[in-house]
Steps between C-alpha positions, in 0.01 A plus 500: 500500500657835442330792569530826676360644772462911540420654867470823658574552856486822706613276781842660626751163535659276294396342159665185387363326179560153448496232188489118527624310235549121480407146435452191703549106411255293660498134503184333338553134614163391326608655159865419534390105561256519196745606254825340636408174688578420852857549593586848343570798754463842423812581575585245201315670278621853575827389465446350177568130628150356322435539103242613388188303411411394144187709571720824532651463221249718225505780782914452510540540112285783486702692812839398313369604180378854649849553667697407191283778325587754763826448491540536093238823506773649829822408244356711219 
């Protein structure tokens, strides 16, 4: 979400404006079981430990093939 907040204080004291940025990881055991099996960790898979399923692999090509475009239109 980015947006911006404007105020107007007459207030006499200080004024501090803050912005939270970020992302958080959370483990899906249920999801992470249907698409990997029994046995895989999350930490495998953020680590890059576990291929990728055969059903990933449309989605894969396409992110590859969208990358490899970016970096040919950035070169020119």
């Amino acid at each position: 979400m980015d947006t911006e907040i404007l105020t107007y204080s007459r207030a006499k004291g200080v004024f501090a404006g803050l912005t939270l940025e970020g992302a958080s990881i959370r483990q899906d055991s249920d999801s992470r079981r249907a698409m990997y099996g029994h046995g895989i960790t999350t930490r495998a898979l953020l680590l890059g430990k576990v291929p990728a399923p055969a059903a990933t692999q449309a989605f894969l090509a396409e992110i590859h093939s969208a990358k490899s475009q970016a970096v040919v239109e950035g070169n020119q």
